[in-house]
C-alpha positions as CSV (number, residue, x, y, z in Angstrom):
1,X,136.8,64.6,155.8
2,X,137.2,67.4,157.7
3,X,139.4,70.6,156.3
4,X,142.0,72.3,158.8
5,X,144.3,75.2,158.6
6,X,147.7,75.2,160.2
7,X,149.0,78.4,161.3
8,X,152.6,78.3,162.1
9,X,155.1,76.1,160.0
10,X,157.7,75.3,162.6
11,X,157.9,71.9,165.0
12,X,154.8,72.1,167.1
13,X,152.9,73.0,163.5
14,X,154.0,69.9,161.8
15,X,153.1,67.8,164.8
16,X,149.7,69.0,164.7
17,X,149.7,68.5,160.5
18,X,151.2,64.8,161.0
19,X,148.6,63.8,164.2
20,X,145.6,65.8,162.3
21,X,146.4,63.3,159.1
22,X,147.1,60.1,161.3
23,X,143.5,60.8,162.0
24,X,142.3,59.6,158.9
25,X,139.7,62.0,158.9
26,X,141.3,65.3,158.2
27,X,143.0,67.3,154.9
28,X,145.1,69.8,155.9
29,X,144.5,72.5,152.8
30,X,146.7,75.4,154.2
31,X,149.3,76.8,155.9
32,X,150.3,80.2,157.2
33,X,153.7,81.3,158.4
34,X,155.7,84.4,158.9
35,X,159.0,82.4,157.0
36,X,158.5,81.8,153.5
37,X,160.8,79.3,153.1
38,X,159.1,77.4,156.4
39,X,155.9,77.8,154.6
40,X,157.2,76.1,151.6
41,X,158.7,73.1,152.9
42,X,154.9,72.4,155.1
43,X,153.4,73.3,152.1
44,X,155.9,70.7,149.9
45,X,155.9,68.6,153.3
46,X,151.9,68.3,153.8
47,X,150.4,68.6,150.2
48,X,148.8,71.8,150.9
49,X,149.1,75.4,149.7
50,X,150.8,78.4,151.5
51,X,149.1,81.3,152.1
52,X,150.6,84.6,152.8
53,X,148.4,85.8,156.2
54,X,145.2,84.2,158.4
55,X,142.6,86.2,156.6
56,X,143.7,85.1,152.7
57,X,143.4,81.5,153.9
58,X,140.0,82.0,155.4
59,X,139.0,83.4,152.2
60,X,140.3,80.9,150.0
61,X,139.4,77.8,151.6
62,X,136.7,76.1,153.1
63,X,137.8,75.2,156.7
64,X,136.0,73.2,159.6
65,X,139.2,74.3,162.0
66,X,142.5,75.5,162.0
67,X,145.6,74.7,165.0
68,X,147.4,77.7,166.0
69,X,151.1,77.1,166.8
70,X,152.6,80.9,166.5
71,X,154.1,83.0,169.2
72,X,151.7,83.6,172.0
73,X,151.2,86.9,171.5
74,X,149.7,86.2,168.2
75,X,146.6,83.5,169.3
76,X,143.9,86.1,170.1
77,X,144.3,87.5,166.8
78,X,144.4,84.2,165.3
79,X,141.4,83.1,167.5
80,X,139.4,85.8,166.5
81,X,139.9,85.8,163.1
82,X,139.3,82.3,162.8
83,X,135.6,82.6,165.3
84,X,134.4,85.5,163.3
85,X,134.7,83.2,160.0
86,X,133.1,79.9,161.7
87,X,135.8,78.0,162.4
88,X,137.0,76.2,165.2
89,X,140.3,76.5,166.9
90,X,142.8,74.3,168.4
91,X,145.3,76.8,170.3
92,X,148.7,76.0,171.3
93,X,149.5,76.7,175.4
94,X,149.8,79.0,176.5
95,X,146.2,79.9,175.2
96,X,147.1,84.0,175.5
97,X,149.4,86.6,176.8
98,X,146.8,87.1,180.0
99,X,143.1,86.9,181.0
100,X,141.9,89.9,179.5
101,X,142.8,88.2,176.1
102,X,141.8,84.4,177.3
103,X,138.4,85.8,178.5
104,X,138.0,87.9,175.2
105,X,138.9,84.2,172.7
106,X,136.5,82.7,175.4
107,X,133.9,85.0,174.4
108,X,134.3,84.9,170.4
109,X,133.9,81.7,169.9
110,X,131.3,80.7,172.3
111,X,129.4,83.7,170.3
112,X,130.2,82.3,167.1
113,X,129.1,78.9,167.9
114,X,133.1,77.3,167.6
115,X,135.0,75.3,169.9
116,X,137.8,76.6,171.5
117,X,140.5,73.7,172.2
118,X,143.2,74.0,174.4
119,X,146.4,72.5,173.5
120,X,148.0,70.0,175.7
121,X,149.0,67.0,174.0
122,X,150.7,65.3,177.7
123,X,147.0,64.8,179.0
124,X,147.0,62.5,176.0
125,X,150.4,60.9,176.0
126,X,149.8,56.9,176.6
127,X,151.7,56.4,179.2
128,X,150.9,59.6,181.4
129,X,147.0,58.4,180.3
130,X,147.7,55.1,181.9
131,X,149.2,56.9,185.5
132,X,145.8,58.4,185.8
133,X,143.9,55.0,185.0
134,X,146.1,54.0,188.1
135,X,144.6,56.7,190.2
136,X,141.7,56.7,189.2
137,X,141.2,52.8,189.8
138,X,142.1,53.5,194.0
139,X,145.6,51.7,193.3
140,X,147.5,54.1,194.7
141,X,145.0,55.1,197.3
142,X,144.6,59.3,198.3
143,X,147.0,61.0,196.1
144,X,149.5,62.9,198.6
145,X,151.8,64.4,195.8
146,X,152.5,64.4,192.2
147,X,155.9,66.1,191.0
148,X,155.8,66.6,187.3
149,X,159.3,68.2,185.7
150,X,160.5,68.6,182.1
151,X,163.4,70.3,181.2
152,X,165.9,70.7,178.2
153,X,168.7,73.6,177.1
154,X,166.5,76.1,176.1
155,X,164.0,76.7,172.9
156,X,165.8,77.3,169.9
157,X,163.3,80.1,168.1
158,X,164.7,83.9,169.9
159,X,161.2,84.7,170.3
160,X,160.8,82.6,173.6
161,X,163.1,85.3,175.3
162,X,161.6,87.8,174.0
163,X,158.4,88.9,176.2
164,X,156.7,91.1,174.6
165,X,156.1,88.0,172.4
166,X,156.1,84.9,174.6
167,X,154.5,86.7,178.0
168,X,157.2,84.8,180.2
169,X,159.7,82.4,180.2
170,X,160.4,78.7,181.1
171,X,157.2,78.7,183.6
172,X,154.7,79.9,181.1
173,X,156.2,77.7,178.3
174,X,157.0,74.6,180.2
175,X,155.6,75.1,183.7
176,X,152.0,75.3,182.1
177,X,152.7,71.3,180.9
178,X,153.2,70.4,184.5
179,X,150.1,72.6,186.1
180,X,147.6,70.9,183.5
181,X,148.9,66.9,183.9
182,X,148.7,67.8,187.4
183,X,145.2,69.2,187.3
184,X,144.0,66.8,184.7
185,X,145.1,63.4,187.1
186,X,143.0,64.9,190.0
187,X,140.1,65.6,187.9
188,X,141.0,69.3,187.9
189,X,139.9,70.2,191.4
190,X,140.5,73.7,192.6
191,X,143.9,75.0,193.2
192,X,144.1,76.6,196.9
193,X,147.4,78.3,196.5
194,X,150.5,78.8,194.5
195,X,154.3,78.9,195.2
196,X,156.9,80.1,192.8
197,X,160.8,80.3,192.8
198,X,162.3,81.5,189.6
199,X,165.5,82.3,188.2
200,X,168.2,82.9,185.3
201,X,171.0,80.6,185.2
202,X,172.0,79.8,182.2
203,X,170.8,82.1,179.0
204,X,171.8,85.3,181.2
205,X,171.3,87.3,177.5
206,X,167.6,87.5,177.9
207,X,165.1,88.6,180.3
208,X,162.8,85.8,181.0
209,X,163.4,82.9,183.3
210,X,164.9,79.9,182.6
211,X,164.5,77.6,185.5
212,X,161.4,77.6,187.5
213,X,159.9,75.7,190.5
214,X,156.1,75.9,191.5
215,X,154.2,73.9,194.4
216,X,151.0,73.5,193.8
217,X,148.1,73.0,197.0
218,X,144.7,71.9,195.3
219,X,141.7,71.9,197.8
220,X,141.9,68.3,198.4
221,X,145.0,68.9,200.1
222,X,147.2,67.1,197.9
223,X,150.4,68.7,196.1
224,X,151.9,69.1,193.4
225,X,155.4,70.0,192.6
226,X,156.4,71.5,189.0
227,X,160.3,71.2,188.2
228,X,160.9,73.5,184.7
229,X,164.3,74.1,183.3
230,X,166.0,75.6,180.0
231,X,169.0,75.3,182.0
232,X,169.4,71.6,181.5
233,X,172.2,70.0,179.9
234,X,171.4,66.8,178.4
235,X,168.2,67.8,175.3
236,X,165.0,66.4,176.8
237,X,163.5,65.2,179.9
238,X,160.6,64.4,180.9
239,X,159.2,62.6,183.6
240,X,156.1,61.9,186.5
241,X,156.2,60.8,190.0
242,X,152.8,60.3,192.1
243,X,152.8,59.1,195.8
244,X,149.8,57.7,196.7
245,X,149.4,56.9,200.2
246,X,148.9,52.8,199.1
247,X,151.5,53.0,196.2
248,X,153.7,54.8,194.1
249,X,154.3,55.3,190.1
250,X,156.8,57.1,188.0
251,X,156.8,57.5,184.3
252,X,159.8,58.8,182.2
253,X,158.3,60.0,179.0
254,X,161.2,61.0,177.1
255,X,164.1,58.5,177.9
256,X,161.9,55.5,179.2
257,X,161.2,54.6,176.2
258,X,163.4,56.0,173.5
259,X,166.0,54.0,171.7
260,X,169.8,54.7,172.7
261,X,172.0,54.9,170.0
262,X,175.7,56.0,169.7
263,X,177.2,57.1,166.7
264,X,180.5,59.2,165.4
265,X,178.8,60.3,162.8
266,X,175.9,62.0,164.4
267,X,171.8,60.8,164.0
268,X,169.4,63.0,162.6
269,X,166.2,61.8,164.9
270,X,167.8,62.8,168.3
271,X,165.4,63.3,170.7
272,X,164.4,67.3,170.8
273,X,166.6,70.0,172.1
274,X,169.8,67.5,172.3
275,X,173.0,69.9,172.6
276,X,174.8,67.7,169.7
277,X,174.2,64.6,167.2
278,X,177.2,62.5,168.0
279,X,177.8,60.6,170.6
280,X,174.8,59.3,172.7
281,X,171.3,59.7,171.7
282,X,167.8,59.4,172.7
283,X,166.0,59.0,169.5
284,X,162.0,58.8,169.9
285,X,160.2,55.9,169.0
286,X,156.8,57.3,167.2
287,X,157.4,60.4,168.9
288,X,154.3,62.2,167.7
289,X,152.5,59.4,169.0
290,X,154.2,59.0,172.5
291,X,154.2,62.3,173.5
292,X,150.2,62.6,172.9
293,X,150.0,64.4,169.8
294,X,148.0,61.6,167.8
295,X,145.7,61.0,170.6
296,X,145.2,64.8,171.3
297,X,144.4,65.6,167.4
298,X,142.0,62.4,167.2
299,X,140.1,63.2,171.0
300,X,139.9,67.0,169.3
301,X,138.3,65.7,165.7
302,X,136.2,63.6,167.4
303,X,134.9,66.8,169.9
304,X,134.5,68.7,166.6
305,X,132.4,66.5,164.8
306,X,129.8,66.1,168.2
307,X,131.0,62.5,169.1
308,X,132.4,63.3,172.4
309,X,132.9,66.3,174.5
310,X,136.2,67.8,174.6
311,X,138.3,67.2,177.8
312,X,141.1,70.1,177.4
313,X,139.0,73.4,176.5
314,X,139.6,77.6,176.2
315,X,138.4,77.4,180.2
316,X,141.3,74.8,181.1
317,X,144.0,77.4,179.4
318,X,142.3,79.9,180.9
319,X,142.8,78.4,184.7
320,X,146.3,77.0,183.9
321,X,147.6,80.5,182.9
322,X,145.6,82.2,185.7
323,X,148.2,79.7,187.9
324,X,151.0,80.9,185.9
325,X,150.1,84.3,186.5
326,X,149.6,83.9,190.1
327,X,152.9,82.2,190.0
328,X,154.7,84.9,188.4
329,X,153.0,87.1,191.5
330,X,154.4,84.6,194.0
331,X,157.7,84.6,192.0
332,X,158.2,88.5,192.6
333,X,156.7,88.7,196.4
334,X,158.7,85.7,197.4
335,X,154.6,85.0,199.4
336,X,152.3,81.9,198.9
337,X,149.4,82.9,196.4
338,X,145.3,82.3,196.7
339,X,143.4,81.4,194.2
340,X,141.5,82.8,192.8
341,X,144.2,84.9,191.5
342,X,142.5,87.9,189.9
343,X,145.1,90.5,187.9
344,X,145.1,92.7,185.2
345,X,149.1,92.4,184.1
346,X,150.0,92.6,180.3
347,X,151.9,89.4,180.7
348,X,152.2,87.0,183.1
349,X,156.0,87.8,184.0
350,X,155.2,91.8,184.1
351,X,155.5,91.6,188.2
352,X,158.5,89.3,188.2
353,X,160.2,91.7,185.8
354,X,159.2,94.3,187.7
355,X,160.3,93.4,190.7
356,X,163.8,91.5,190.1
């Protein structure tokens, strides 16, 4: 059995405590969070003890990994910390605040000897896993374009407004989802150039973007459009379209296959960021499961333990946020981008910001 470390008690925390244990091969002995009482409940939830900061936990347990699933501007820390004692890391998306830091957790734990993980649980979502089987197989012929585009209301946690913590807003949280399935179901060829429109529409009180649109022009030639929105009535959606030029396919992750349910009294299961609990639902059948978590968490113990080679690493966070950033840059220019996009900005919405 392997021992992991979760840092960060909140929902993308749990998901990785749940998938780690539907392993069968992990124990998670400890969490980390900055909210007691969330740190209690994981710790109650997940059988594990709660430790007060990163370092006390490295200290008092032996660990083969831990997940990071705090704000972004806390994964180099976290990265480092974790290298420096011999552990390897699983890392959230985005993997850091910009490329200095990427290049700097790149660094650390390829001198320490540890995997760095990237994580993006849609490349490992069945049904998105069975569009590229499609592709891959010639069914749809040359790939001409992919659209990708998930949207919802906006996070709930303030810190995803907040920049000086998150780096950027609805493209660098969401966008990045869309930039990686899209690079993943073309075998991550090069991107040629970015596009960017961004905007706030609906949560005018903060200073990131809340709806974003990005095309994509890999060197093949084919494209990719990314649709992101916290402006989006409705909680969750989700969903894939790929032309081919000899077919088609379209996949709806979050309502294709959800169960719809009405109630007056409200359900406790509806599916993520849903404005209310009566009325219609979406609720999530196996939603850990669906949305790749279990089969990311699995693909990730079996990298660690030198039965496979891991398909989402530090480098593919790395490219995917130097996309963002180069986004971001087309964002504020209103100009097409070339990649490679090289920059030394704080955070990859400091020239939108600048600029709006």
């Amino acid at each position: 059995m392997l021992r992991a470390g979760v840092i960060g008690a909140a929902f993308a925390g749990r998901l990785h405590a749940e998938s780690l244990i539907a392993t069968g091969r992990v124990e998670v002995a400890g969490v980390v969070s900055a909210g007691p009482a969330s740190s209690a409940a994981f710790a109650r939830d997940f059988h594990c003890a709660a430790y007060p900061d990163l370092d006390t936990l490295l200290a008092a347990e032996r660990l083969d990994l831990v997940t990071i699933a705090v704000p972004n501007r806390f994964h180099l820390p976290a990265t480092l910390a974790a290298a420096a004692a011999g552990v390897h890391v699983i890392c959230e998306k985005p993997l850091a605040m910009n490329l200095a830091e990427a290049d700097t957790m790149l660094d650390a734990c390829r001198d320490a000897g540890v995997l760095l993980l990237y994580g993006e649980q849609l490349c490992f979502a069945p049904r998105y896993q069975r569009v590229r089987e499609l592709i891959q197989s010639g069914t749809l012929g040359t790939v001409v374009q992919m659209q990708h585009w998930e949207r919802h209301g906006g996070p709930h946690a303030r810190w995803f407004h907040d920049p000086t913590q998150s780096g950027g807003g609805v493209l660098l949280d969401m966008g990045c989802h869309g930039i990686e399935v899209a690079r993943w179901l073309l075998d991550k060829p090069p991107v040629a150039t970015v596009h960017a429109r961004l905007g706030i529409f609906k949560h005018s009180s903060g200073n990131v973007d809340d709806h974003a649109l990005v095309t994509m022009q890999f060197q093949t030639g084919a494209l990719a459009v990314i649709d992101s929105s916290w402006a989006a009535p409705g909680g969750i959606d989700e969903r894939l379209e790929v032309l081919g030029t000899a077919g088609s396919v379209s996949a709806d992750l979050a309502r294709g296959q959800s169960l719809l349910v009405y109630s007056d009294i409200g359900v406790n299961d509806a599916a993520e960021k849903a404005p209310g609990r009566a009325g219609w639902n979406f609720i999530a059948h196996e939603e850990a499961r669906t949305w790749g978590w279990h089969g990311e968490m699995a693909h990730f113990v079996d990298a660690i333990t030198g039965a496979i080679a891991p398909e989402e690493t530090g480098s593919d966070g790395r490219q995917v946020l130097e996309i963002v950033m180069a986004a971001y840059q087309s964002a504020a220019t209103g100009a097409e981008v070339a990649l490679p996009f090289h920059t030394t900005a704080a955070m990859p919405i400091e020239p939108w910001l600048t600029r709006r």
